[in-house]
TORZAPA-733440 format. One record per atom (N, C-alpha, C): x, y, z; atom name. Coordinates in nm, 4 decimals, always signed. Atoms other than C-alpha are relative to their C-alpha. Layout:
BEGIN
node u:X	v:Y	w:Z	a:CA
...
// end
This chain:
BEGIN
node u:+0.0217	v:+0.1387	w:+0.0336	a:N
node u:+1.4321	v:+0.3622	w:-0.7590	a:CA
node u:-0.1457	v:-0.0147	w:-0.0449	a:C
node u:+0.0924	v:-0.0550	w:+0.0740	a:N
node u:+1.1645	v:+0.3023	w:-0.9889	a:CA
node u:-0.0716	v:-0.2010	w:+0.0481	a:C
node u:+0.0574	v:+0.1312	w:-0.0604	a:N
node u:+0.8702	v:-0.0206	w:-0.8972	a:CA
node u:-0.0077	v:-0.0815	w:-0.1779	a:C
node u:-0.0006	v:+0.0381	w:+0.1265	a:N
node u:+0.8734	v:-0.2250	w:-1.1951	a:CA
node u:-0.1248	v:-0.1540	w:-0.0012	a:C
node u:+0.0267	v:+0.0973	w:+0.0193	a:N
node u:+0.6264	v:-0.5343	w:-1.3282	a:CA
node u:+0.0422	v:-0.0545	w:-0.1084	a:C
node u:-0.0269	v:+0.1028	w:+0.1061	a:N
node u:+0.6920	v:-0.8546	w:-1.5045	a:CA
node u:-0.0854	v:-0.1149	w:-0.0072	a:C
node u:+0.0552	v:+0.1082	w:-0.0194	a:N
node u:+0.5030	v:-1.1627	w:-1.5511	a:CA
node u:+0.0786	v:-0.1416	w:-0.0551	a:C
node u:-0.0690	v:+0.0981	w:+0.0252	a:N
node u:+0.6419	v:-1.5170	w:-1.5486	a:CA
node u:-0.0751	v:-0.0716	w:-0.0662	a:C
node u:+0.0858	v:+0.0397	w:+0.0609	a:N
node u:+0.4854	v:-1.7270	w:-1.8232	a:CA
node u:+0.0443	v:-0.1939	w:+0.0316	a:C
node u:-0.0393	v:+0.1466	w:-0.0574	a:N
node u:+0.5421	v:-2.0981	w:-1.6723	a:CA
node u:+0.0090	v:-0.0932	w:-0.1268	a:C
node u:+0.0498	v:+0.0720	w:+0.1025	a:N
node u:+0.3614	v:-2.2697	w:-1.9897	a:CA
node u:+0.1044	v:+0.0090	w:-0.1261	a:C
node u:-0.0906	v:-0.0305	w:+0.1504	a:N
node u:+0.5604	v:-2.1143	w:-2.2845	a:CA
node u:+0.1599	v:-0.0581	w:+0.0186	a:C
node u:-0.1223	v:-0.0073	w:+0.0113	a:N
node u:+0.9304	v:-2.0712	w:-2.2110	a:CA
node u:+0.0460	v:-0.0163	w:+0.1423	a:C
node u:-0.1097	v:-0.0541	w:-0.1497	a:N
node u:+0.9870	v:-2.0164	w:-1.8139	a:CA
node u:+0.0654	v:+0.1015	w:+0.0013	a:C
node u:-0.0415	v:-0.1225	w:-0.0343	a:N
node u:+1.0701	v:-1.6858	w:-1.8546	a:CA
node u:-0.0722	v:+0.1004	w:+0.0874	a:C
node u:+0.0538	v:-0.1258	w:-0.0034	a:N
node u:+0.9733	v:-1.3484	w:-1.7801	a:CA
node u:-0.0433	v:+0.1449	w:-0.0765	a:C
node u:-0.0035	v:-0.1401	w:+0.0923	a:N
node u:+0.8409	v:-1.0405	w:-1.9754	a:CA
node u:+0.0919	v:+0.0667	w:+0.0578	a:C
node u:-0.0940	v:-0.1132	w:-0.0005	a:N
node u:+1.0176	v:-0.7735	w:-2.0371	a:CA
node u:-0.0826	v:+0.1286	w:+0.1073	a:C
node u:+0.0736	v:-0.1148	w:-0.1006	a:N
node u:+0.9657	v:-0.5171	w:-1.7051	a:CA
node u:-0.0564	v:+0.0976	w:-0.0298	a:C
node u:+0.0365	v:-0.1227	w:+0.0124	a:N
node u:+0.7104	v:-0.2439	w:-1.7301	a:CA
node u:+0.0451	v:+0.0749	w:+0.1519	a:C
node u:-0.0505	v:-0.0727	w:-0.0727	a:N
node u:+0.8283	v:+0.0363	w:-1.5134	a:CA
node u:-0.1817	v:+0.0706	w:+0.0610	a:C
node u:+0.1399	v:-0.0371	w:-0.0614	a:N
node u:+0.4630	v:+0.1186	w:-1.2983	a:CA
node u:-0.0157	v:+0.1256	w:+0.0985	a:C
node u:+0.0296	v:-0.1467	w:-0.0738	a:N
node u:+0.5619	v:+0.3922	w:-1.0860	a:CA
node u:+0.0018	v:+0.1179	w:-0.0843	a:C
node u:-0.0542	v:-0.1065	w:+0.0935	a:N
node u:+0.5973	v:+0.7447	w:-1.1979	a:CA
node u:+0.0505	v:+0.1675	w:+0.0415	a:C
node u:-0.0610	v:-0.1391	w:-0.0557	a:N
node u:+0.6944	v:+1.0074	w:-0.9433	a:CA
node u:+0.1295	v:-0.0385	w:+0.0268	a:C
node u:-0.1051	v:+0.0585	w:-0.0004	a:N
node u:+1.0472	v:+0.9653	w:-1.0041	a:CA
node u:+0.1462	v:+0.0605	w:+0.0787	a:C
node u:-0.0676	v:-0.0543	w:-0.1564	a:N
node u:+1.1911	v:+1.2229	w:-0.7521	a:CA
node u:+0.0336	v:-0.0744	w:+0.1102	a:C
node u:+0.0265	v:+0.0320	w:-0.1373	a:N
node u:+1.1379	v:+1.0042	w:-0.4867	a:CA
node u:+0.0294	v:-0.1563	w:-0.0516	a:C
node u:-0.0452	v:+0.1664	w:-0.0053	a:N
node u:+1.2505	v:+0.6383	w:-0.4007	a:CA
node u:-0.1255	v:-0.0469	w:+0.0627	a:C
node u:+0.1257	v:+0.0387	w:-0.0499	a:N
node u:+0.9654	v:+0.4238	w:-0.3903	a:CA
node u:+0.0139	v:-0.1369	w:+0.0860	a:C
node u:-0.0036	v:+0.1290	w:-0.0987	a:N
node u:+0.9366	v:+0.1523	w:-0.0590	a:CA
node u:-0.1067	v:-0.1066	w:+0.0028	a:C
node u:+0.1183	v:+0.1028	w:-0.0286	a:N
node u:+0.7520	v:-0.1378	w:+0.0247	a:CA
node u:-0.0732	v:-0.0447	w:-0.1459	a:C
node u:+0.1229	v:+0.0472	w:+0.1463	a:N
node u:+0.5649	v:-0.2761	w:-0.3687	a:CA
node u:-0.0805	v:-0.1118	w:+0.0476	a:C
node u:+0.0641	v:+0.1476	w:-0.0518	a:N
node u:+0.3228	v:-0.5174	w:-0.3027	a:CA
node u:-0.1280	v:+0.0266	w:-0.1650	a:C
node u:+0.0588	v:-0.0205	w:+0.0954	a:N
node u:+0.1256	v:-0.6133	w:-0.6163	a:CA
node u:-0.1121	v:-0.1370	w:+0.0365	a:C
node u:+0.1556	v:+0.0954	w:-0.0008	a:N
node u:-0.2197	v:-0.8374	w:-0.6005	a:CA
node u:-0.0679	v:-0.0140	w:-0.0895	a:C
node u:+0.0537	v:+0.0402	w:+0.1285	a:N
node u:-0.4337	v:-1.0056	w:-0.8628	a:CA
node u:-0.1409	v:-0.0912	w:+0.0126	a:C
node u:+0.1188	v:+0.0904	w:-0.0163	a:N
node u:-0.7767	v:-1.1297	w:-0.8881	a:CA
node u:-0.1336	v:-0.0028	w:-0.1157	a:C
node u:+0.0843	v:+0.0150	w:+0.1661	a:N
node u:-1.0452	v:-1.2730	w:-1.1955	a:CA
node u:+0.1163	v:+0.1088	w:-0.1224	a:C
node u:-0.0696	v:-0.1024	w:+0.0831	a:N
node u:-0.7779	v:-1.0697	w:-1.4190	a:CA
node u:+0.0684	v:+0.0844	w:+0.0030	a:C
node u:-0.0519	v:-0.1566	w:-0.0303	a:N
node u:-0.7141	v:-0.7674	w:-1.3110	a:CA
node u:+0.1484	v:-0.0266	w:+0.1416	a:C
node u:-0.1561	v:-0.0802	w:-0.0484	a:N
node u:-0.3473	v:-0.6276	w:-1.1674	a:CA
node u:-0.0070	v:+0.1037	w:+0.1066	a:C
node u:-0.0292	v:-0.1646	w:-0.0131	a:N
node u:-0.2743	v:-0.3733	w:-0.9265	a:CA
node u:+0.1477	v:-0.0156	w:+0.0717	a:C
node u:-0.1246	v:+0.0409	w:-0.0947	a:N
node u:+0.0672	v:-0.2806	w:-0.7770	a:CA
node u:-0.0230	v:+0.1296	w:+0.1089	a:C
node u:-0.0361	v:-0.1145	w:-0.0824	a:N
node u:+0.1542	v:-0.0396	w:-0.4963	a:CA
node u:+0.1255	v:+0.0603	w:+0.0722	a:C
node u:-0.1287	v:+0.0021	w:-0.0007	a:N
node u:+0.4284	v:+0.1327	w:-0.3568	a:CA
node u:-0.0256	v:+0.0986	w:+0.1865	a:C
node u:+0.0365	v:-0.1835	w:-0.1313	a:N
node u:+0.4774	v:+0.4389	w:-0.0151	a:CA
node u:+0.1111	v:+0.0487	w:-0.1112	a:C
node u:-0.1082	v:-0.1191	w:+0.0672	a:N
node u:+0.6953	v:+0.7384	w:-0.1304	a:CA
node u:-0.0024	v:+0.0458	w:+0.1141	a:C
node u:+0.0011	v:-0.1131	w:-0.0676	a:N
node u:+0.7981	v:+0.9596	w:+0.1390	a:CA
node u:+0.1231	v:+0.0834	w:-0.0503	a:C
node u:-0.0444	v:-0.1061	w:-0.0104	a:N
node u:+0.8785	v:+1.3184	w:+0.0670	a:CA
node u:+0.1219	v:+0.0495	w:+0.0022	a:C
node u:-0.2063	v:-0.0714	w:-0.0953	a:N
node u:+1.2546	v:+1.3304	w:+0.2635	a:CA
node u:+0.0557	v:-0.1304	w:-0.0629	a:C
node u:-0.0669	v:+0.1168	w:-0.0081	a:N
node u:+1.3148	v:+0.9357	w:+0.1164	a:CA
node u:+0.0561	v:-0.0593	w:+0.1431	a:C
node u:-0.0327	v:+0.0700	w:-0.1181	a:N
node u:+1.2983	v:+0.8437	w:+0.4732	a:CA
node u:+0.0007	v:-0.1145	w:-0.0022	a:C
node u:+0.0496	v:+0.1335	w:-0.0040	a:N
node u:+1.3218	v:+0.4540	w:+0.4636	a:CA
node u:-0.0998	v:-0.0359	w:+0.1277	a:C
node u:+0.0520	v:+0.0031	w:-0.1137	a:N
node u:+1.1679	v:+0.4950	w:+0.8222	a:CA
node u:-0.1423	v:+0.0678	w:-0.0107	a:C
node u:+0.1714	v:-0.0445	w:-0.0223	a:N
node u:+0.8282	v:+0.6827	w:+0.7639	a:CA
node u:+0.0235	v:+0.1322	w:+0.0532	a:C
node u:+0.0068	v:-0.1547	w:-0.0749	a:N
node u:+0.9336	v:+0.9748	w:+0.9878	a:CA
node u:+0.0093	v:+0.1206	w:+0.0015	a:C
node u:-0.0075	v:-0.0890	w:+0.0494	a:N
node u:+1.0232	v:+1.2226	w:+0.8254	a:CA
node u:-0.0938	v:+0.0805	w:-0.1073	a:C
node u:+0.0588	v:-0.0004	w:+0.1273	a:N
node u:+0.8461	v:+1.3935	w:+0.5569	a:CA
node u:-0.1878	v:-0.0564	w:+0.0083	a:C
node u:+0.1286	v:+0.0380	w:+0.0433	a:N
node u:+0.5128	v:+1.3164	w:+0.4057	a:CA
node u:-0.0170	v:-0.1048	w:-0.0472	a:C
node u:+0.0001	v:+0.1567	w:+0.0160	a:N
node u:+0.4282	v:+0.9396	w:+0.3642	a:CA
node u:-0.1324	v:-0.0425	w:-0.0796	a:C
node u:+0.1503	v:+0.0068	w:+0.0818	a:N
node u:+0.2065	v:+0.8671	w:+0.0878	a:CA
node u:+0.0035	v:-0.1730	w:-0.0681	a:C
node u:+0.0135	v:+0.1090	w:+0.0473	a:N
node u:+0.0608	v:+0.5113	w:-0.0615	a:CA
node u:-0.0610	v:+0.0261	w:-0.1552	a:C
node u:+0.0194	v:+0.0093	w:+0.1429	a:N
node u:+0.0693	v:+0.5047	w:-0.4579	a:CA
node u:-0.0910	v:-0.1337	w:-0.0697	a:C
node u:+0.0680	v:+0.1236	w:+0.0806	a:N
node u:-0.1938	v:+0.2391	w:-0.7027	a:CA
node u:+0.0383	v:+0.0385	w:-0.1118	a:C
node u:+0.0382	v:-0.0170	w:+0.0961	a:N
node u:-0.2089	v:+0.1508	w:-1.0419	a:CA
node u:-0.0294	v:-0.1418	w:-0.0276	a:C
node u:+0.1198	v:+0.1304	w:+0.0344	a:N
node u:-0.4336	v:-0.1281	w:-1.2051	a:CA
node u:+0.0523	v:-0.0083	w:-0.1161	a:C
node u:-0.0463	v:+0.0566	w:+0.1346	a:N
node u:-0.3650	v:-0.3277	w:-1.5216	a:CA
node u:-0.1110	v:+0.0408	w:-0.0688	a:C
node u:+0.1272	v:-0.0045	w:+0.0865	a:N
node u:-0.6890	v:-0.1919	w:-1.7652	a:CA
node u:+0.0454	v:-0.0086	w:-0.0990	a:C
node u:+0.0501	v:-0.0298	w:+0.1516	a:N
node u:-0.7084	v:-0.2462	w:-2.1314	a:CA
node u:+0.1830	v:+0.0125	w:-0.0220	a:C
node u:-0.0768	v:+0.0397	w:+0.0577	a:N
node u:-0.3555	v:-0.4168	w:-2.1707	a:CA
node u:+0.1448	v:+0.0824	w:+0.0256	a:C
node u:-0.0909	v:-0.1102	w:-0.0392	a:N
node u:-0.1478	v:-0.1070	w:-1.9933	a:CA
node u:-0.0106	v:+0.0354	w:+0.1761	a:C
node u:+0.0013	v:-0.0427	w:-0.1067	a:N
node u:-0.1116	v:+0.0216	w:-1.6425	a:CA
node u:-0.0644	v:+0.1292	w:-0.0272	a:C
node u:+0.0674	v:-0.1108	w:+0.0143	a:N
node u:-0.3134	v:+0.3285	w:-1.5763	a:CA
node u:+0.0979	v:+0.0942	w:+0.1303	a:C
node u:-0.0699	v:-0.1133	w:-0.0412	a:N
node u:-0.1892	v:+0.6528	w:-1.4436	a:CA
node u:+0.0424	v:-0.0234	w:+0.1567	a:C
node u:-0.0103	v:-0.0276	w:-0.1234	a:N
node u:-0.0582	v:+0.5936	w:-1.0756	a:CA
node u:-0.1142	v:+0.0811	w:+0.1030	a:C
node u:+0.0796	v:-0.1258	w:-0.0929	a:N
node u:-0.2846	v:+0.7823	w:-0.7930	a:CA
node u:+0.0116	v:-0.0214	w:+0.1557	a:C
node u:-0.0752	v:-0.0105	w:-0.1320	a:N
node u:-0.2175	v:+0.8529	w:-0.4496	a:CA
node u:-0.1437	v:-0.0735	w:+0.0945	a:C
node u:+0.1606	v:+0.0652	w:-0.0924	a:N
node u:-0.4645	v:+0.6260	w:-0.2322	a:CA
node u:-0.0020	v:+0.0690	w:+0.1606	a:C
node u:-0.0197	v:-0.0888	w:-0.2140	a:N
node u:-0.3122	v:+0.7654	w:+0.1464	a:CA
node u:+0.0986	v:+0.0820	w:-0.0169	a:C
node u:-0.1019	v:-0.0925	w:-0.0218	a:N
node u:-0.1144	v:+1.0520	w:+0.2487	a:CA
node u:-0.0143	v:+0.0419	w:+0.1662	a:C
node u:-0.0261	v:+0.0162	w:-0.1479	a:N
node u:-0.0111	v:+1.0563	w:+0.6296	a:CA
node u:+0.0345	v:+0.1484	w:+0.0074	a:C
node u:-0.1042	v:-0.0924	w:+0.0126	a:N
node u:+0.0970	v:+1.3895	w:+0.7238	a:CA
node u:+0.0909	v:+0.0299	w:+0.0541	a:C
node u:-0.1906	v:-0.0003	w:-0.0536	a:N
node u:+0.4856	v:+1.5404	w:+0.7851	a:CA
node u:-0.0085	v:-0.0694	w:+0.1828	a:C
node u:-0.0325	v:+0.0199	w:-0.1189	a:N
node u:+0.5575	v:+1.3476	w:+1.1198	a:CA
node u:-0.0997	v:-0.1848	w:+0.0582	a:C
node u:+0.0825	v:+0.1014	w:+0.0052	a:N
node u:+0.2726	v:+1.0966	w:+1.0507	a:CA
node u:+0.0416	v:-0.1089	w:-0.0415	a:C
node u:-0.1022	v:+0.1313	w:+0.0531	a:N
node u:+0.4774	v:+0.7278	w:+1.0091	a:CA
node u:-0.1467	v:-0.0509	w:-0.0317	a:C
node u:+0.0404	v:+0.0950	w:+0.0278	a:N
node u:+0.3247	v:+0.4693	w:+0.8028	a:CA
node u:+0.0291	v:-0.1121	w:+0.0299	a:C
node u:-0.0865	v:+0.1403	w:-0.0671	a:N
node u:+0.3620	v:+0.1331	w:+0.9969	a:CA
node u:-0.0071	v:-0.1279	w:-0.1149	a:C
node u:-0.0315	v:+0.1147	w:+0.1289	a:N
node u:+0.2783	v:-0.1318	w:+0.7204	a:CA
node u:-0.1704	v:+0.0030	w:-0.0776	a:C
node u:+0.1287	v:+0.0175	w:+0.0752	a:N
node u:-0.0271	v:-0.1831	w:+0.4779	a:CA
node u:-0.0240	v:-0.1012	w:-0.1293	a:C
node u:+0.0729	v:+0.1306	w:+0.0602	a:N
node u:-0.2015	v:-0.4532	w:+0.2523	a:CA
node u:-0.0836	v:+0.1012	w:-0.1406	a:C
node u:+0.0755	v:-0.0461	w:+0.0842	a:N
node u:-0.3481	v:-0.4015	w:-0.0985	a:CA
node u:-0.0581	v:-0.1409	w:-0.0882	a:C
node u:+0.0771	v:+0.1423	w:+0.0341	a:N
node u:-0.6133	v:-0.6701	w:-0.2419	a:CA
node u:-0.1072	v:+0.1115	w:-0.1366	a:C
node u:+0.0657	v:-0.0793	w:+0.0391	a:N
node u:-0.8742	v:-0.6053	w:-0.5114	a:CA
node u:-0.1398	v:-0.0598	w:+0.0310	a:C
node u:+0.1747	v:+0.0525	w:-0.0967	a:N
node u:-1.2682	v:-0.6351	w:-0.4082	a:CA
node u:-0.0821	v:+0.1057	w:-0.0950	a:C
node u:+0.1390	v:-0.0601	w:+0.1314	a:N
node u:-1.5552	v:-0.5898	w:-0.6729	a:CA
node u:+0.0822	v:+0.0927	w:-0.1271	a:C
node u:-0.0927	v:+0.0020	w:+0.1320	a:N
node u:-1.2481	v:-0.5611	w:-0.9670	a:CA
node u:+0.0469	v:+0.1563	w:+0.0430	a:C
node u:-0.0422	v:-0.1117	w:-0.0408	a:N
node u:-1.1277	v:-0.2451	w:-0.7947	a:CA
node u:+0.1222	v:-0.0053	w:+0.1106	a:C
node u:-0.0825	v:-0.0319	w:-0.1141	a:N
node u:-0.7828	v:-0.1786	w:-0.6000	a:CA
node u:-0.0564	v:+0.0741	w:+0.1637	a:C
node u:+0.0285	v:-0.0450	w:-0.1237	a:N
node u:-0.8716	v:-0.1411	w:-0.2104	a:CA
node u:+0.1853	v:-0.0164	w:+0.0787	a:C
node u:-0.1281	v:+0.0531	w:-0.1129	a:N
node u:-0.5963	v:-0.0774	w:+0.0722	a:CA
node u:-0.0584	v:+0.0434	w:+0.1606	a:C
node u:+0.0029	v:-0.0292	w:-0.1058	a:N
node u:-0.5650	v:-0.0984	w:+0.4121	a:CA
node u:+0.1657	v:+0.0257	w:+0.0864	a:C
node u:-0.1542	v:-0.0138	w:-0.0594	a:N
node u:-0.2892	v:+0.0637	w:+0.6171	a:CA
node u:-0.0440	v:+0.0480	w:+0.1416	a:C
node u:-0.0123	v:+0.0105	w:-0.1065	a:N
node u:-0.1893	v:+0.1413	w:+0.9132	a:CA
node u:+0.1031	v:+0.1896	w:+0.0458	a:C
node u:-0.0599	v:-0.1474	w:-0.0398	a:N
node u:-0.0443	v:+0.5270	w:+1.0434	a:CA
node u:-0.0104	v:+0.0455	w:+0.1566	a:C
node u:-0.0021	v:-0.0364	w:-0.1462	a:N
node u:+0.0485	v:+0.6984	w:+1.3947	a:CA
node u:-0.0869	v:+0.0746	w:+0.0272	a:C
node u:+0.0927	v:-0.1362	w:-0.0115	a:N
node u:-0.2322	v:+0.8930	w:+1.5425	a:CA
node u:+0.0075	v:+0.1102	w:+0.0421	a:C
node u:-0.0091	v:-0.1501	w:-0.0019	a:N
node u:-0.1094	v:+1.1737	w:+1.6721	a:CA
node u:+0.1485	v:+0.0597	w:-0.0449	a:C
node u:-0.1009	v:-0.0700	w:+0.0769	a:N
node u:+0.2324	v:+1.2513	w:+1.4763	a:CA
node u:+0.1123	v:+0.0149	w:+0.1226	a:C
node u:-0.1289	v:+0.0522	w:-0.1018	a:N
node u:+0.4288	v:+1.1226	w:+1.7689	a:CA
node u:+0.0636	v:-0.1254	w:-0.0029	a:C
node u:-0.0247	v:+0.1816	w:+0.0710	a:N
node u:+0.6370	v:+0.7918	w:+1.6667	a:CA
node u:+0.0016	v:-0.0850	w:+0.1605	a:C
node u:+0.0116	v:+0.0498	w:-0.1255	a:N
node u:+0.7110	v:+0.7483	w:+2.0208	a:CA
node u:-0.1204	v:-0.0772	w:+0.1073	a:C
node u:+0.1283	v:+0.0785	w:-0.0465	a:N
node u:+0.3549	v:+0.6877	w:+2.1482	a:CA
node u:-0.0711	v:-0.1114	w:-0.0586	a:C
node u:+0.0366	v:+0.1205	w:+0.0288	a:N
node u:+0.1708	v:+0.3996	w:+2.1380	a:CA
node u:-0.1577	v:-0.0112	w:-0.0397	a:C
node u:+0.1305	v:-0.0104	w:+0.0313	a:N
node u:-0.1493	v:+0.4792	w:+1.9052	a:CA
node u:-0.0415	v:-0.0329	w:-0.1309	a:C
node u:+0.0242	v:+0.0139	w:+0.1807	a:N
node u:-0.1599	v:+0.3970	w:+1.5423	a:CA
node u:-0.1444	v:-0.0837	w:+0.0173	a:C
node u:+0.1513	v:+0.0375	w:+0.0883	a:N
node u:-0.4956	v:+0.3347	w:+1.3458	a:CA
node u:+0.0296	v:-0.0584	w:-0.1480	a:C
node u:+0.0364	v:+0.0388	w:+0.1281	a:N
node u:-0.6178	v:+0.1445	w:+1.1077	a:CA
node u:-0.0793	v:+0.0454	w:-0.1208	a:C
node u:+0.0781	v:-0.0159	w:+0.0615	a:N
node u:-0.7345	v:+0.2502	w:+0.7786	a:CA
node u:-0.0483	v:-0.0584	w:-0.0551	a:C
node u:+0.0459	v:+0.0713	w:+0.0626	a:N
node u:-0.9646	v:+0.1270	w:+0.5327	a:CA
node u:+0.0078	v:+0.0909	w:-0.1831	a:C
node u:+0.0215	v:-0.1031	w:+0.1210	a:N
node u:-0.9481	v:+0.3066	w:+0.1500	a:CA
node u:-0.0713	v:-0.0848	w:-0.0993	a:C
node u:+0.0174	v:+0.0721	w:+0.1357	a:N
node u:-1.1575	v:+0.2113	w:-0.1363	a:CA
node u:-0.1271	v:+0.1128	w:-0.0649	a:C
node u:+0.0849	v:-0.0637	w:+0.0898	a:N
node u:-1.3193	v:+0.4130	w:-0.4387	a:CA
node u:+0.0308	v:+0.1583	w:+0.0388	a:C
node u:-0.0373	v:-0.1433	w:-0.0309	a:N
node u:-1.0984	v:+0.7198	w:-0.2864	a:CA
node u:-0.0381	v:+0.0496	w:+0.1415	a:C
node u:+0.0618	v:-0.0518	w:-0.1499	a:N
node u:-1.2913	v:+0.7017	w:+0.0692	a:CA
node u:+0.1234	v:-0.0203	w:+0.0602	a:C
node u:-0.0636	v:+0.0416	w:-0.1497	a:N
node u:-1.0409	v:+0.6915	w:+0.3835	a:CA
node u:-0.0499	v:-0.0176	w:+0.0711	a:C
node u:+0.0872	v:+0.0180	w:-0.1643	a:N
node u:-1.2019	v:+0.5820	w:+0.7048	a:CA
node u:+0.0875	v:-0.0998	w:+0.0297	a:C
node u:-0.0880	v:+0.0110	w:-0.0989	a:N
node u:-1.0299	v:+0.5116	w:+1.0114	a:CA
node u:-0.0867	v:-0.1342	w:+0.0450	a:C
node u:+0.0512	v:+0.1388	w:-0.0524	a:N
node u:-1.1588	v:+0.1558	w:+1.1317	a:CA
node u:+0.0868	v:-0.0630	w:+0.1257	a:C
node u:-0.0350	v:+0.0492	w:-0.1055	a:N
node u:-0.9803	v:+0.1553	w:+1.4484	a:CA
node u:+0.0035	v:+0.1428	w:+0.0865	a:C
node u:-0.0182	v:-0.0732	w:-0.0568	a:N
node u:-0.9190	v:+0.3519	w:+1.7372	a:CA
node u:+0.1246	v:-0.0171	w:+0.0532	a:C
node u:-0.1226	v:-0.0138	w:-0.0143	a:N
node u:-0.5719	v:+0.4670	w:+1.8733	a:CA
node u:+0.0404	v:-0.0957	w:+0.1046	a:C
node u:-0.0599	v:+0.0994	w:-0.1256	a:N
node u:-0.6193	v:+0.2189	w:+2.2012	a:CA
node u:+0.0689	v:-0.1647	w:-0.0696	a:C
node u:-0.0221	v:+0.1604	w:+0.0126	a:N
node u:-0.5201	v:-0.1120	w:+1.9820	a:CA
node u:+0.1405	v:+0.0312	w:-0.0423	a:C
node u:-0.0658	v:-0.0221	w:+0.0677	a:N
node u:-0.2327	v:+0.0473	w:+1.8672	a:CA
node u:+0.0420	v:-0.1208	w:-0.0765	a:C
node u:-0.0806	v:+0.0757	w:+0.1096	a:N
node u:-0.1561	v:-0.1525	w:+1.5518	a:CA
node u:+0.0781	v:-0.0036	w:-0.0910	a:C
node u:-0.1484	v:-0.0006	w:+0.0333	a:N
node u:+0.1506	v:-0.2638	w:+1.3933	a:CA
node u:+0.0369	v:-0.1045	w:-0.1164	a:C
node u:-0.0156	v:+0.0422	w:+0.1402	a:N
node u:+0.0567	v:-0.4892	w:+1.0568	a:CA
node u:-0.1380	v:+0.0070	w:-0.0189	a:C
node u:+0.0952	v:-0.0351	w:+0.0132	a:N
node u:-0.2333	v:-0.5187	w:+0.8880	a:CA
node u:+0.0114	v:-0.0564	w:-0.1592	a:C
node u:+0.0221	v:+0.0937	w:+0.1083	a:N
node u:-0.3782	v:-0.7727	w:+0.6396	a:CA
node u:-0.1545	v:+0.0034	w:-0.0732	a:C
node u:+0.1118	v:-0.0081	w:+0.0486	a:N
node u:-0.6295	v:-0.7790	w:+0.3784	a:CA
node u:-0.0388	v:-0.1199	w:-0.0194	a:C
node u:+0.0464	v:+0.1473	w:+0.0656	a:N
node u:-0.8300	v:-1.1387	w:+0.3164	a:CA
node u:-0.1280	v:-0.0569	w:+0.0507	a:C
node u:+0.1278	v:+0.0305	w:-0.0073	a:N
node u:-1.1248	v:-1.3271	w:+0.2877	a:CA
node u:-0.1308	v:+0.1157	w:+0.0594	a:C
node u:+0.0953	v:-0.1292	w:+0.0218	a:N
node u:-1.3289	v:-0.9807	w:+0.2282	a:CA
node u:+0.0369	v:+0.0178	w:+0.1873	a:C
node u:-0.0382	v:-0.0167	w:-0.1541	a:N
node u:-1.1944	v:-0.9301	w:+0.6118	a:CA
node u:+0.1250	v:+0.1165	w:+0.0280	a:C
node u:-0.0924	v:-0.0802	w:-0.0007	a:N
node u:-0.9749	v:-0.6384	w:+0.7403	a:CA
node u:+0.0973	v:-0.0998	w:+0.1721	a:C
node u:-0.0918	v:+0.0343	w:-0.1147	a:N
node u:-0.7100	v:-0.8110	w:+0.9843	a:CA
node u:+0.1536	v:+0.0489	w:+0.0675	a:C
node u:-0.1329	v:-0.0999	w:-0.0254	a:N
node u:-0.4539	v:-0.6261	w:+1.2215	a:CA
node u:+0.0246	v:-0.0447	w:+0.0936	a:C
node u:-0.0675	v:+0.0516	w:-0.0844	a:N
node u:-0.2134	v:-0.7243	w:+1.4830	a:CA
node u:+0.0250	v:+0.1178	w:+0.1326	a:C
node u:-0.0166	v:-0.1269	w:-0.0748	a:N
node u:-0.2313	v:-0.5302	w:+1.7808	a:CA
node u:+0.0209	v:-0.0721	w:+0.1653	a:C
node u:-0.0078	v:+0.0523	w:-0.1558	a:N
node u:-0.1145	v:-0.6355	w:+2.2052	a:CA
node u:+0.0023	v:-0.2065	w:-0.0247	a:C
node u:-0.0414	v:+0.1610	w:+0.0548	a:N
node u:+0.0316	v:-0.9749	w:+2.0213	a:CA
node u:-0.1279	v:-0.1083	w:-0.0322	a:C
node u:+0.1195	v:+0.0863	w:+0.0351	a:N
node u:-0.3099	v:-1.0811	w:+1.9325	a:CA
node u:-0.0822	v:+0.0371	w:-0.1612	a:C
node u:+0.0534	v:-0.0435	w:+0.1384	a:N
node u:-0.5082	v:-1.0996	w:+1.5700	a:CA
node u:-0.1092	v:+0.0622	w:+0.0648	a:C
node u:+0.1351	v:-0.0532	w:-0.0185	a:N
node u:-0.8161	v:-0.8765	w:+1.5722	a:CA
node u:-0.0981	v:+0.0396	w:-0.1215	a:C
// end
């Protein structure tokens, strides 16, 4: 299953363009799209895992970008990759200083059962871990230049 964009033009007609197709590893069924927009610029995102686990657990769990530049989508690129056993619990993609950033969320020690997931932070290709395994968290929102995650039924 392939992630597709369209844009709805309210003003003209009330339609929709005609879908560009934005993913491009086409082995693999892509989960979760979440696309964000800000002064102009596009980006969408997608996970892929490896086995097509809909669950995360299996396999290798990776988070896909691509940005609208210069009237086209640009090449896909892999922003996170969890590894085999490593679930992805949920993640947020915003853009900050005209650049795709994400923040997600993964198990810390490759046990689904325990109760440790971290938060990441990605932008400009960095990963860093911005939590530690005691909050274990379980969503995780990007806004007002703020990283926000849900962890022991409380925002933090």
């Amino acid at each position: 299953m392939d992630v597709c964009f369209s844009v709805y033009d309210a003003e003209q007609d009330s339609s929709f363009s005609e879908p560009l197709i934005v993913s491009s590893q086409n082995d693999f069924t892509e989960f979760t799209p979440k696309v964000t927009a800000e002064n102009g610029k596009v980006a969408v995102s997608w996970f892929i895992n490896s086995e097509n686990d809909i669950e995360y657990y299996d396999g290798t769990n990776s988070i896909y970008v691509t940005a609208y530049e210069d009237e086209s989508f640009s090449e896909s690129k892999c922003y996170a990759k969890a590894p085999n056993g490593y679930g992805l619990k949920d993640y947020d993609l915003k853009i900050v200083n005209g650049k795709p950033v994400i923040a997600y969320i993964s198990d810390g020690d490759g046990n689904q059962m325990t109760n440790d997931s971290v938060v990441h932070y990605v932008s400009n290709g960095n990963d860093k871990i911005i939590t530690g395994s005691e909050y274990d968290a379980t969503t995780v929102e990007l806004a007002d230049n703020n990283i926000y995650f849900a962890s022991d039924n409380q925002i933090r």
